[in-house]
PDB file of N, H, CA, C and O in Angstrom:
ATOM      1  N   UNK A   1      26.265 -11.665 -13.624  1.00  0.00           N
ATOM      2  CA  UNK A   1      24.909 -11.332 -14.011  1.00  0.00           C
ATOM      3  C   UNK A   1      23.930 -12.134 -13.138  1.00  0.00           C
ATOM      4  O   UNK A   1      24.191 -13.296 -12.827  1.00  0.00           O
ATOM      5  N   UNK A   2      22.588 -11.399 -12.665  1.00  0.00           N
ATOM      6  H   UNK A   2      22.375 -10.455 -12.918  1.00  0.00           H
ATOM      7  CA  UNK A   2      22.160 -11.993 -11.959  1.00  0.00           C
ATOM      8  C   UNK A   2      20.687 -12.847 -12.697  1.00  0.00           C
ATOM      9  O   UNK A   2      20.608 -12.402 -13.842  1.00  0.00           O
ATOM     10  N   UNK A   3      19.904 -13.547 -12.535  1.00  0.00           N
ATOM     11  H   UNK A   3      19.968 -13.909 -11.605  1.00  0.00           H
ATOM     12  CA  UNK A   3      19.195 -14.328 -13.080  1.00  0.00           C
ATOM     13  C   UNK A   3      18.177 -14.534 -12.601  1.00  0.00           C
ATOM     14  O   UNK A   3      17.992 -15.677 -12.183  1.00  0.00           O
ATOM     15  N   UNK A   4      17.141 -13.575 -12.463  1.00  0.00           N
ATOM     16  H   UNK A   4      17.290 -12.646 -12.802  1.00  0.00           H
ATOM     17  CA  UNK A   4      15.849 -13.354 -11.651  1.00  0.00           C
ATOM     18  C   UNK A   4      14.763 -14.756 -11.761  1.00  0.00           C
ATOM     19  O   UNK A   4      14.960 -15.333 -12.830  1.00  0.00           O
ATOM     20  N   UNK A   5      14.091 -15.172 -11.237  1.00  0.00           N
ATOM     21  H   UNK A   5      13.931 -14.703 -10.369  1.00  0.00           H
ATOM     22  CA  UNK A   5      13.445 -16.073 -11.181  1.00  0.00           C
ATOM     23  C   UNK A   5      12.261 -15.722 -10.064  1.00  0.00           C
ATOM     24  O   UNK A   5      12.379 -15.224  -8.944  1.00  0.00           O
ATOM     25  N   UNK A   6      11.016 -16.191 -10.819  1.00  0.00           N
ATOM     26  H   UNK A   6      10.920 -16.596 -11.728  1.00  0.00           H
ATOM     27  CA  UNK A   6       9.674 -15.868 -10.488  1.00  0.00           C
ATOM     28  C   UNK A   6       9.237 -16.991  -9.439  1.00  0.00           C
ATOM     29  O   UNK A   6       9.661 -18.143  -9.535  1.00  0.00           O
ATOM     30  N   UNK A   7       8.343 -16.575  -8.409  1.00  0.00           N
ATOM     31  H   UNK A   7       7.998 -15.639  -8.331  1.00  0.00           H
ATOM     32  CA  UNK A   7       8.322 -17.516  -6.692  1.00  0.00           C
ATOM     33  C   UNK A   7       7.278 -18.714  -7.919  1.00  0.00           C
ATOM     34  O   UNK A   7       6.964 -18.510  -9.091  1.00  0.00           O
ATOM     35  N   UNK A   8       7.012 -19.806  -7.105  1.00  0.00           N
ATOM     36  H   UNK A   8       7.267 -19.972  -6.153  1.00  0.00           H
ATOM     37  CA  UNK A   8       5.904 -20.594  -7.273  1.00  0.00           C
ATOM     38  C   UNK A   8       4.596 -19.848  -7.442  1.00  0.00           C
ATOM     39  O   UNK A   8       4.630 -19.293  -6.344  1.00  0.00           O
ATOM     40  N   UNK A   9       3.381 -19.381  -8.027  1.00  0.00           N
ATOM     41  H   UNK A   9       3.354 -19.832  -8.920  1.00  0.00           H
ATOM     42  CA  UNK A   9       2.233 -18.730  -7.711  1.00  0.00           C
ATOM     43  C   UNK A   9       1.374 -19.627  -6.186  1.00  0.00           C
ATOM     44  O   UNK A   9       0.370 -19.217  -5.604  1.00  0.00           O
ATOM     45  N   UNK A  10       2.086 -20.766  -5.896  1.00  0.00           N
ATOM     46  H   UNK A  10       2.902 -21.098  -6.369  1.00  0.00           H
ATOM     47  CA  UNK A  10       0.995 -21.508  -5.102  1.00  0.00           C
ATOM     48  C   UNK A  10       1.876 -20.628  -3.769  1.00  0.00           C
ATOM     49  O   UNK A  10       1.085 -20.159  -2.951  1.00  0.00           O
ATOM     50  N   UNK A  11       3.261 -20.369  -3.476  1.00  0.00           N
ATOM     51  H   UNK A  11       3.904 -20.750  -4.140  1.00  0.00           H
ATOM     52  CA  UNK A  11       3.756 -20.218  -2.571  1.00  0.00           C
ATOM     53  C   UNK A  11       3.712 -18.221  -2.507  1.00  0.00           C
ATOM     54  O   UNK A  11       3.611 -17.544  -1.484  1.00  0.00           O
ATOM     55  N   UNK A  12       3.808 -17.784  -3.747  1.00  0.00           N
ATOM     56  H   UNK A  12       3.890 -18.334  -4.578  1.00  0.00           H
ATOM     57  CA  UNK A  12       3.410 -16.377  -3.472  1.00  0.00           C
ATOM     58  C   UNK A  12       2.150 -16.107  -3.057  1.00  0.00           C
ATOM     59  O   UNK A  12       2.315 -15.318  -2.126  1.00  0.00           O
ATOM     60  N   UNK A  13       1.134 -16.268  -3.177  1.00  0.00           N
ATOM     61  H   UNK A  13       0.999 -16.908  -3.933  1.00  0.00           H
ATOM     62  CA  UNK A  13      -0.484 -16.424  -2.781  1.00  0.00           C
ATOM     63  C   UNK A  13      -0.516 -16.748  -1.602  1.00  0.00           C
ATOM     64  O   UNK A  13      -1.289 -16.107  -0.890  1.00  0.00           O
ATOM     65  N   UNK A  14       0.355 -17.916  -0.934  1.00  0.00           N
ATOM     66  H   UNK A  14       0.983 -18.437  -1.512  1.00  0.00           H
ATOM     67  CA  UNK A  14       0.645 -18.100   0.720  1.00  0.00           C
ATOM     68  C   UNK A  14       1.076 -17.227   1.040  1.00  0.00           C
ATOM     69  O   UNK A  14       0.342 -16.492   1.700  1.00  0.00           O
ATOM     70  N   UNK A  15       2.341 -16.821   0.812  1.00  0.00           N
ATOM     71  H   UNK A  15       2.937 -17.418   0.276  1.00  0.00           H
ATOM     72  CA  UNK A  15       2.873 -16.181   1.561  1.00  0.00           C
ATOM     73  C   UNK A  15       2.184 -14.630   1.846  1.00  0.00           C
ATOM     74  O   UNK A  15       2.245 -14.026   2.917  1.00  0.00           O
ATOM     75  N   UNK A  16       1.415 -14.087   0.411  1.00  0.00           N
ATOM     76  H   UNK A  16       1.365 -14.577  -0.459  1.00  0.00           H
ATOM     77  CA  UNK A  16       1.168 -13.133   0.488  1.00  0.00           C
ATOM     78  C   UNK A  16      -0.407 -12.604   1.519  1.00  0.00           C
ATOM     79  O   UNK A  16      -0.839 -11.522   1.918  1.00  0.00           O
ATOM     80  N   UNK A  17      -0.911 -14.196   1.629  1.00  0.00           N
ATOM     81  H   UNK A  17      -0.561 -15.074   1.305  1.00  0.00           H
ATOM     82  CA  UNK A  17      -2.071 -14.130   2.400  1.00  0.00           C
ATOM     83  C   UNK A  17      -1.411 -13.910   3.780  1.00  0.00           C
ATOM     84  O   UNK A  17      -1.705 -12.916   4.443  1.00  0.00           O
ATOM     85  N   UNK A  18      -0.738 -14.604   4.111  1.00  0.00           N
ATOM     86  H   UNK A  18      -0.499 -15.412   3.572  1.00  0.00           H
ATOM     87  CA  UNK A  18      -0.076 -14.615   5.905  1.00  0.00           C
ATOM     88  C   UNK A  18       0.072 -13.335   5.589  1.00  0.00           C
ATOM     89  O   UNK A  18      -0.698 -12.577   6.180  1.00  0.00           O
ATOM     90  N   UNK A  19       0.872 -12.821   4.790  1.00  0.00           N
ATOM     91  H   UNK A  19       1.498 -13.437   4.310  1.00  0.00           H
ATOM     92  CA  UNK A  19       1.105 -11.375   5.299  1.00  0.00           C
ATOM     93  C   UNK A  19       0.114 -10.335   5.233  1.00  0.00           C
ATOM     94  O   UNK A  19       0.231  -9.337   5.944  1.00  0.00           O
ATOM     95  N   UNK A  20      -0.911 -10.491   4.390  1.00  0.00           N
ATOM     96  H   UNK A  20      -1.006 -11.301   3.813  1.00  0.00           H
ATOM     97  CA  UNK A  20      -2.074  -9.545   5.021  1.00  0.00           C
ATOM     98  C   UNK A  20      -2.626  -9.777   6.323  1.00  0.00           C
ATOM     99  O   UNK A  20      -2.875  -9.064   7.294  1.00  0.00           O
ATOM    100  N   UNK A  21      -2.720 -10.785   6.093  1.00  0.00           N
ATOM    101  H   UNK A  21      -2.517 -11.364   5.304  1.00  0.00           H
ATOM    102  CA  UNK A  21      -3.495 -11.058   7.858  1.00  0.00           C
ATOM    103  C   UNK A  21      -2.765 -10.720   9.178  1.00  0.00           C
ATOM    104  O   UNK A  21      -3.319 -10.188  10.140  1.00  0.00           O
ATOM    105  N   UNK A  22      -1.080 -11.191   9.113  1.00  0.00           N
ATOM    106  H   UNK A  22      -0.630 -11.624   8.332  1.00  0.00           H
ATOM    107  CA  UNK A  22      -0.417 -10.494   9.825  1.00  0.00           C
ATOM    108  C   UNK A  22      -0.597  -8.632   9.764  1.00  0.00           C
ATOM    109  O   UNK A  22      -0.709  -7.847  10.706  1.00  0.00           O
ATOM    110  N   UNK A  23      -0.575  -8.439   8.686  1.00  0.00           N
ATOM    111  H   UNK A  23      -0.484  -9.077   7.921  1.00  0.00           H
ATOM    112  CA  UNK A  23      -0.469  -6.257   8.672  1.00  0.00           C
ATOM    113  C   UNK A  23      -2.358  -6.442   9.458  1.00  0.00           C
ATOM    114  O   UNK A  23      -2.603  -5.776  10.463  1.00  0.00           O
ATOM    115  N   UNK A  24      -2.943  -6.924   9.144  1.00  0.00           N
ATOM    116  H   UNK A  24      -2.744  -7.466   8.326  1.00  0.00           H
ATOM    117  CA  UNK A  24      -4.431  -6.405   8.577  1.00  0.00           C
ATOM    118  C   UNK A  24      -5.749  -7.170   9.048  1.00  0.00           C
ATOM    119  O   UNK A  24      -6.941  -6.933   8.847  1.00  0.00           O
ATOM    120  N   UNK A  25      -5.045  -8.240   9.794  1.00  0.00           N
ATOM    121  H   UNK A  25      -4.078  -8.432   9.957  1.00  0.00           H
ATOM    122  CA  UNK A  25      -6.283  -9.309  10.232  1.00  0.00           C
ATOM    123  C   UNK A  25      -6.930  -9.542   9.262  1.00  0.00           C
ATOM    124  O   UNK A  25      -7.036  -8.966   8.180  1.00  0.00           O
ATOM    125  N   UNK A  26      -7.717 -11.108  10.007  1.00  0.00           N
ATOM    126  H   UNK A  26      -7.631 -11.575  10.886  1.00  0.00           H
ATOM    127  CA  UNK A  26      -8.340 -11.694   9.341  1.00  0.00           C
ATOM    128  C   UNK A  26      -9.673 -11.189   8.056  1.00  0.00           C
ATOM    129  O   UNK A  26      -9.961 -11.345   6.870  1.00  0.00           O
ATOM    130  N   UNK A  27     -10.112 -10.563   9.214  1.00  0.00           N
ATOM    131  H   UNK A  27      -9.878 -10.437  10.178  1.00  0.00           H
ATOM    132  CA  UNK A  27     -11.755 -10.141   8.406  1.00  0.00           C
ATOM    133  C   UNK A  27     -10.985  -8.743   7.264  1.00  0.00           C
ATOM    134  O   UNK A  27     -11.409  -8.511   6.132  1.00  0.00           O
ATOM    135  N   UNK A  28     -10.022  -8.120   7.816  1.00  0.00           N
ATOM    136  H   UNK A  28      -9.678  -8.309   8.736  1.00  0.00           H
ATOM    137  CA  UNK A  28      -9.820  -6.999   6.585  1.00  0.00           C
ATOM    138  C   UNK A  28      -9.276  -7.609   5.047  1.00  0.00           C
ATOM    139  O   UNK A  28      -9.411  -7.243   3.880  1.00  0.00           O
ATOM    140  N   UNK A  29      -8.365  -9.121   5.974  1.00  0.00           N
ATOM    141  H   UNK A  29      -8.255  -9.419   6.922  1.00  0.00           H
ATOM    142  CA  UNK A  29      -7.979  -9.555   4.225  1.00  0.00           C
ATOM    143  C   UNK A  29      -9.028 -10.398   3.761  1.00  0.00           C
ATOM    144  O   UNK A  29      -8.527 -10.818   2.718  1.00  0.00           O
ATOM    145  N   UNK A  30     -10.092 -10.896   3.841  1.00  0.00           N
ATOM    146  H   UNK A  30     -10.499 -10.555   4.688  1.00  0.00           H
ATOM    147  CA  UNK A  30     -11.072 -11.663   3.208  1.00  0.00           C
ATOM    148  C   UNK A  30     -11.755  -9.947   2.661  1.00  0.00           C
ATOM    149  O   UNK A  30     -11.744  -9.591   1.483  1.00  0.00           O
ATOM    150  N   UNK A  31     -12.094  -9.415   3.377  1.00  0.00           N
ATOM    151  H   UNK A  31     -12.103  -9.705   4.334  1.00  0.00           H
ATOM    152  CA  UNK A  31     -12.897  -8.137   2.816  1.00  0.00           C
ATOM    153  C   UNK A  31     -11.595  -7.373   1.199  1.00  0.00           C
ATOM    154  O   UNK A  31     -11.884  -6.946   0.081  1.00  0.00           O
ATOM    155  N   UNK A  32     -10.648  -7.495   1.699  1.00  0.00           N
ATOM    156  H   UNK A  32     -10.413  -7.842   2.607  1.00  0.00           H
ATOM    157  CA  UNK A  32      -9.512  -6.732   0.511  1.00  0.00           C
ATOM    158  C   UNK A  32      -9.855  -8.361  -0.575  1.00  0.00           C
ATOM    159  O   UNK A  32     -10.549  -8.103  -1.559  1.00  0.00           O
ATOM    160  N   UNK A  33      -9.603  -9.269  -0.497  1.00  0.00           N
ATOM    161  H   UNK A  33      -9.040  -9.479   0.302  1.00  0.00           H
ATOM    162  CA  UNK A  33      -9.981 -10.166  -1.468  1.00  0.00           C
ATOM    163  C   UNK A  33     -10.953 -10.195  -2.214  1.00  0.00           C
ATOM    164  O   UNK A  33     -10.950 -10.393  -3.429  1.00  0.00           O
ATOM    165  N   UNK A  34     -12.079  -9.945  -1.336  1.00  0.00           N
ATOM    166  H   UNK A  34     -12.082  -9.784  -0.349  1.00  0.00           H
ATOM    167  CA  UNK A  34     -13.517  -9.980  -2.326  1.00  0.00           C
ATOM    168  C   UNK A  34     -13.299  -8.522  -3.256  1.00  0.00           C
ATOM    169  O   UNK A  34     -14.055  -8.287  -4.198  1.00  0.00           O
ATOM    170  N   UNK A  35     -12.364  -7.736  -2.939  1.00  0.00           N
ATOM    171  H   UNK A  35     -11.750  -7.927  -2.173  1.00  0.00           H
ATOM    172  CA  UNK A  35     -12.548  -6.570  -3.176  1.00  0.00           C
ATOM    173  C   UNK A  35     -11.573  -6.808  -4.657  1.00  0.00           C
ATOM    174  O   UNK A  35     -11.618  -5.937  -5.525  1.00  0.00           O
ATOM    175  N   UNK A  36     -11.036  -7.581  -4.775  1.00  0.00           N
ATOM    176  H   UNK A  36     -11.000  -8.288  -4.070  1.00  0.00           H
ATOM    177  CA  UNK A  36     -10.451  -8.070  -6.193  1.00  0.00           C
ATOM    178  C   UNK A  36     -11.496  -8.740  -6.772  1.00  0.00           C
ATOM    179  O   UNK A  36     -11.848  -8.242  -7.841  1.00  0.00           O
ATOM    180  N   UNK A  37     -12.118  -9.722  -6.412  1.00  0.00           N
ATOM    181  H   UNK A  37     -11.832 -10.127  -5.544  1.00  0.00           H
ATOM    182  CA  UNK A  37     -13.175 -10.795  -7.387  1.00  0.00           C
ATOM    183  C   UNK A  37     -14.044  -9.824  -7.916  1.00  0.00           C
ATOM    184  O   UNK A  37     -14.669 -10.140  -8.929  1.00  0.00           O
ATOM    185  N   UNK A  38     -14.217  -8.649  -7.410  1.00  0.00           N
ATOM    186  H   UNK A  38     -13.709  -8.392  -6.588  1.00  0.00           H
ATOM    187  CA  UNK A  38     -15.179  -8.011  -8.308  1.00  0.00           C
ATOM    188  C   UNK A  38     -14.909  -7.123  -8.809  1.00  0.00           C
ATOM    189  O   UNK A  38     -15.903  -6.461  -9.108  1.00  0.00           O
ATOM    190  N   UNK A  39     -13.421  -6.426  -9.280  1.00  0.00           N
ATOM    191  H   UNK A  39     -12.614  -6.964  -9.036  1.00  0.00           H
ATOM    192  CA  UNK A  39     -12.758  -5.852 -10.091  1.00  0.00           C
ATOM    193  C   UNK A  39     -12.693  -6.898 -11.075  1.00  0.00           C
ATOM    194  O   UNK A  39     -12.848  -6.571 -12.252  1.00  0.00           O
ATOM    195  N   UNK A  40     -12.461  -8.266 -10.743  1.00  0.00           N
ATOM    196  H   UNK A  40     -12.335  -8.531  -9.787  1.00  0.00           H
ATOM    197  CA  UNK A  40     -11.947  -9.203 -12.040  1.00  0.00           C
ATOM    198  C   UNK A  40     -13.210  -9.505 -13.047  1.00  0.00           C
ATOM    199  O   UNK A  40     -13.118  -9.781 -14.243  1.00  0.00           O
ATOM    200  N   UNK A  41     -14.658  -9.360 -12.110  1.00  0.00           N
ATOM    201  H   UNK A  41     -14.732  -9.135 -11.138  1.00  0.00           H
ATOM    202  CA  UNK A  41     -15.455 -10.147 -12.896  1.00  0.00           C
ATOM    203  C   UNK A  41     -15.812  -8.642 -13.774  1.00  0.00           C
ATOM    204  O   UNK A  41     -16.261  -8.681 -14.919  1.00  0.00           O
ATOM    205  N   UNK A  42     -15.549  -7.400 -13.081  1.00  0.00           N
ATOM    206  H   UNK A  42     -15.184  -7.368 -12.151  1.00  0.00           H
ATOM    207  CA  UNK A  42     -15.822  -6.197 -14.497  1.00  0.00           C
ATOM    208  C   UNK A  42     -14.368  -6.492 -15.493  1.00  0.00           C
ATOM    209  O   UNK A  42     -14.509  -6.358 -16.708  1.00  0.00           O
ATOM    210  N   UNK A  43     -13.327  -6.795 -15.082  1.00  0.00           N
ATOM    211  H   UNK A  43     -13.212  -6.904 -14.095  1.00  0.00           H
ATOM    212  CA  UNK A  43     -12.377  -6.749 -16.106  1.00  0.00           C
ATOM    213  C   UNK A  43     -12.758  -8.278 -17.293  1.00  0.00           C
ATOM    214  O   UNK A  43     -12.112  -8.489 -18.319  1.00  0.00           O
ATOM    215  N   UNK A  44     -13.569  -8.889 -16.952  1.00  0.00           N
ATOM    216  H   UNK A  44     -14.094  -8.718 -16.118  1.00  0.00           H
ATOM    217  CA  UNK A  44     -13.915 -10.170 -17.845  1.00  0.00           C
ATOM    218  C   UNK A  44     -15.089  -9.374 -18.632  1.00  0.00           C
ATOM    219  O   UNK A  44     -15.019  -9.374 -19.861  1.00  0.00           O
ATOM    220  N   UNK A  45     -15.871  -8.878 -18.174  1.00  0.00           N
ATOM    221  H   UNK A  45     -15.928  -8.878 -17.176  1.00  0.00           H
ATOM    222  CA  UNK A  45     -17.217  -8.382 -18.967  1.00  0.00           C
ATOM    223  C   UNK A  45     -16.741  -6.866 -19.694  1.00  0.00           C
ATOM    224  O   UNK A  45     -17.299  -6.337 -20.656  1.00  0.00           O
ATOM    225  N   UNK A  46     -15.564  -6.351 -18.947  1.00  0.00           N
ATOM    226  H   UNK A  46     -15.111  -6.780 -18.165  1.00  0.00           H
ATOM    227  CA  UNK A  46     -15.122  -5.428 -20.517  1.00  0.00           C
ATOM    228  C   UNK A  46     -14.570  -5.911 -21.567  1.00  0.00           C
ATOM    229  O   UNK A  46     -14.746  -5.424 -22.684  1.00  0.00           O
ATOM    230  N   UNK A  47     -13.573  -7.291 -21.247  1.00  0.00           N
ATOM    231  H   UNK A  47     -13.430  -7.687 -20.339  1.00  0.00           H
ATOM    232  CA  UNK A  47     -12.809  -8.335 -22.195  1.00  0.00           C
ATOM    233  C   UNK A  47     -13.856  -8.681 -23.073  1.00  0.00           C
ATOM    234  O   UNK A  47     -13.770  -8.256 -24.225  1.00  0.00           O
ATOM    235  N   UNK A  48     -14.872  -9.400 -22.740  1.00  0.00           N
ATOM    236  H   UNK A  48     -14.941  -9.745 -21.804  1.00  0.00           H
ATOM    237  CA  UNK A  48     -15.707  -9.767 -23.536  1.00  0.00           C
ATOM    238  C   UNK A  48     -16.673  -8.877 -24.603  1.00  0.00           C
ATOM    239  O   UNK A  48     -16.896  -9.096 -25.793  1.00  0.00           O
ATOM    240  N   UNK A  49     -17.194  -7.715 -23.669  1.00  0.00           N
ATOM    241  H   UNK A  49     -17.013  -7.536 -22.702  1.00  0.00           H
ATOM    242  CA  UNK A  49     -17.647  -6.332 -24.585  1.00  0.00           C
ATOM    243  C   UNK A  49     -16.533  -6.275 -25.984  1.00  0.00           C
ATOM    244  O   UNK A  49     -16.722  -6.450 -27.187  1.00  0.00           O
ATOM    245  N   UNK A  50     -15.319  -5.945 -25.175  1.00  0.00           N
ATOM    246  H   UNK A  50     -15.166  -5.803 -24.197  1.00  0.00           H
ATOM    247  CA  UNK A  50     -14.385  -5.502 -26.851  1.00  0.00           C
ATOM    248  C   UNK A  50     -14.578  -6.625 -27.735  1.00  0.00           C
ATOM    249  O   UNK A  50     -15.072  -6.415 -28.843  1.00  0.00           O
ATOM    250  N   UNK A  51     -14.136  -8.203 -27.263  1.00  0.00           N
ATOM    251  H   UNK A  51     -13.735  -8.374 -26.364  1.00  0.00           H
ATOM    252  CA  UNK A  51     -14.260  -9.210 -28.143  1.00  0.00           C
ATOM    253  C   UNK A  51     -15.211  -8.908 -29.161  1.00  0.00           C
ATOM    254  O   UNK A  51     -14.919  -8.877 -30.357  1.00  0.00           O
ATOM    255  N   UNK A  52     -16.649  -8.626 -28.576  1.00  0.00           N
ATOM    256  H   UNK A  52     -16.886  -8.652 -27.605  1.00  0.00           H
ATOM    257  CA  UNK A  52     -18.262  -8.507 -29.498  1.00  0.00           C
ATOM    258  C   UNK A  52     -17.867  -7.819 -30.463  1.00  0.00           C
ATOM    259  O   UNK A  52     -18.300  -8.102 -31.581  1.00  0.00           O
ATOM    260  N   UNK A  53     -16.943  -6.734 -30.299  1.00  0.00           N
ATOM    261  H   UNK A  53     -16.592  -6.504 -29.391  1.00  0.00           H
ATOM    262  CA  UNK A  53     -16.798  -5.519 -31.319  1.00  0.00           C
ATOM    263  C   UNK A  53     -15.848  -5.970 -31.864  1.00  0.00           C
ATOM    264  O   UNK A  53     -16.071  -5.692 -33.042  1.00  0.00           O
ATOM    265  N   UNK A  54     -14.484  -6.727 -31.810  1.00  0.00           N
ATOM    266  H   UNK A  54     -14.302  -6.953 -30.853  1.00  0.00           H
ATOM    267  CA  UNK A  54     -13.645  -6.846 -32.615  1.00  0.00           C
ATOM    268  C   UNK A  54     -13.999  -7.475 -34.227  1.00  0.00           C
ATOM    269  O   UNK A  54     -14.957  -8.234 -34.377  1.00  0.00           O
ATOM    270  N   UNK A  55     -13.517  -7.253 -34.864  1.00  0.00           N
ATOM    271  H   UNK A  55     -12.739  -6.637 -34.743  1.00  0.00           H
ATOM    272  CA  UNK A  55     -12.884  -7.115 -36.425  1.00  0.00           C
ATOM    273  C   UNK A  55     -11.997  -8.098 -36.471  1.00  0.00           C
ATOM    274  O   UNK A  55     -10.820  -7.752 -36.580  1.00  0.00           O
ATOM    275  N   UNK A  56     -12.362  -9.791 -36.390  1.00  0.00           N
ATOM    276  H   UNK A  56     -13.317 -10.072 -36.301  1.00  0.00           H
ATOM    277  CA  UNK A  56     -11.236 -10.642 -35.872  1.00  0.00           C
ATOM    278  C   UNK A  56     -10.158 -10.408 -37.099  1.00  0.00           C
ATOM    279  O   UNK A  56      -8.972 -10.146 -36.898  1.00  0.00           O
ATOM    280  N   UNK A  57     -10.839 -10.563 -38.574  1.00  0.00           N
ATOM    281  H   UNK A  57     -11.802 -10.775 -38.737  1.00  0.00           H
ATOM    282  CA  UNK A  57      -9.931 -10.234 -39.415  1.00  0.00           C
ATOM    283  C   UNK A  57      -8.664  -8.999 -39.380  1.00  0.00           C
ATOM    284  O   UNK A  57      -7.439  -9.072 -39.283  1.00  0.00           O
ATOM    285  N   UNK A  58      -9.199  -8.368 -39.452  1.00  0.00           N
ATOM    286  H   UNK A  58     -10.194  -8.309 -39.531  1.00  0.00           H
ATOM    287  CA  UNK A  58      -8.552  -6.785 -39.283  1.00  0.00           C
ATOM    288  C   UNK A  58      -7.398  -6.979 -38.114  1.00  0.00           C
ATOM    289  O   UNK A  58      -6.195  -6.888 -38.360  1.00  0.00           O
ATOM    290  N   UNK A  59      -7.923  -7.251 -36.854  1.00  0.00           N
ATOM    291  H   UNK A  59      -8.900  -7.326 -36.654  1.00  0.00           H
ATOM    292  CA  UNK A  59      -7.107  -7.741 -35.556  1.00  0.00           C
ATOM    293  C   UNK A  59      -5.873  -8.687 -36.183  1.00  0.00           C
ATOM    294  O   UNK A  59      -4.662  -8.715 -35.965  1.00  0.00           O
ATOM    295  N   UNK A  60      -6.590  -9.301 -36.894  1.00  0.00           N
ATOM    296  H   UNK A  60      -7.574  -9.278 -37.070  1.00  0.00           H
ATOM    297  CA  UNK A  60      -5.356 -10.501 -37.118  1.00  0.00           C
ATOM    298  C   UNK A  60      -4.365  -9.771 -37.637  1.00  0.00           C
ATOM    299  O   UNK A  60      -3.243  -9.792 -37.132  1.00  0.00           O
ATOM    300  N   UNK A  61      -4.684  -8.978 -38.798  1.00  0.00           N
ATOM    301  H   UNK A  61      -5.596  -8.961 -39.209  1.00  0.00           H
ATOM    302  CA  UNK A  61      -3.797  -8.715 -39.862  1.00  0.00           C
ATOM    303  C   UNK A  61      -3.158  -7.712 -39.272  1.00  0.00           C
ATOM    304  O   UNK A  61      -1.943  -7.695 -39.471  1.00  0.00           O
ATOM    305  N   UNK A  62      -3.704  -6.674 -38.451  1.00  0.00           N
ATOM    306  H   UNK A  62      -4.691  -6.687 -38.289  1.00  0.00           H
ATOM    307  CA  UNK A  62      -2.873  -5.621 -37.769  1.00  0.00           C
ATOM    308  C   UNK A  62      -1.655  -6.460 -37.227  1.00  0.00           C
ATOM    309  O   UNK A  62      -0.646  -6.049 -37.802  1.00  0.00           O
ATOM    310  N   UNK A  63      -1.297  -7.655 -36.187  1.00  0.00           N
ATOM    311  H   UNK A  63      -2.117  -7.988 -35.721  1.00  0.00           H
ATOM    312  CA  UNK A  63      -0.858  -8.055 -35.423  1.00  0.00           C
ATOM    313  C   UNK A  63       0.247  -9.311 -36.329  1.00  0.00           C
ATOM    314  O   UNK A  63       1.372  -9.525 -35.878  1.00  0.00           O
ATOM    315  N   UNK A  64      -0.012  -9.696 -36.993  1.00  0.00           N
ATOM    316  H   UNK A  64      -0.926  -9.522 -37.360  1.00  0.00           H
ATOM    317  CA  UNK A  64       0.384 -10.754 -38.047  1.00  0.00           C
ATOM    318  C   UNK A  64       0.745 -10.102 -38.827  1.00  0.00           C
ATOM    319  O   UNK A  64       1.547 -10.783 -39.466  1.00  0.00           O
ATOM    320  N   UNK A  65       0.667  -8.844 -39.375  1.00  0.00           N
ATOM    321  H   UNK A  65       0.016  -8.290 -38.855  1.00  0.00           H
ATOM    322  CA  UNK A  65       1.754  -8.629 -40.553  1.00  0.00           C
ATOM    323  C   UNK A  65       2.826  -7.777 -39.965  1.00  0.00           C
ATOM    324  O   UNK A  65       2.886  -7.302 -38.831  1.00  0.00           O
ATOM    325  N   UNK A  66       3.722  -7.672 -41.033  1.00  0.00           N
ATOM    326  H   UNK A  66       3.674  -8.058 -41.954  1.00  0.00           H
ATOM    327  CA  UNK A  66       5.280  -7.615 -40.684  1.00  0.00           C
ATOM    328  C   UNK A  66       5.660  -5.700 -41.196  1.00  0.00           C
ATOM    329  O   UNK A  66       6.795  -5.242 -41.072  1.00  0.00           O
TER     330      UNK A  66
END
């Protein structure tokens, strides 16, 4: 049986930067990067939208009972 194991995040993030820049140069992977930071900062301000609306009670009990 084999026993998968997940890289370092500090050494996947390296490695995965060299390799854009190798496929893609410099200026295309800083441009593909920014192009995540601002998918993340809408995925934080929809996180937070639902939070406003949640029903913490209700949430709980959906998730906590058996």
């Amino acid at each position: 049986m084999t026993t998968l194991r997940y890289m370092d995040e500090d050494v996947l993030i390296k490695k995965t930067i060299e390799l854009l820049i190798e496929e893609l140069g410099p200026v295309e992977t800083i441009r593909f990067t920014n192009l995540l930071k601002g998918k993340r900062m809408d995925s934080v301000k929809r996180h937070r939208e639902w939070q406003k609306m949640l029903d913490k009670k209700e949430f709980f009990d959906e998730i906590f009972t058996d």
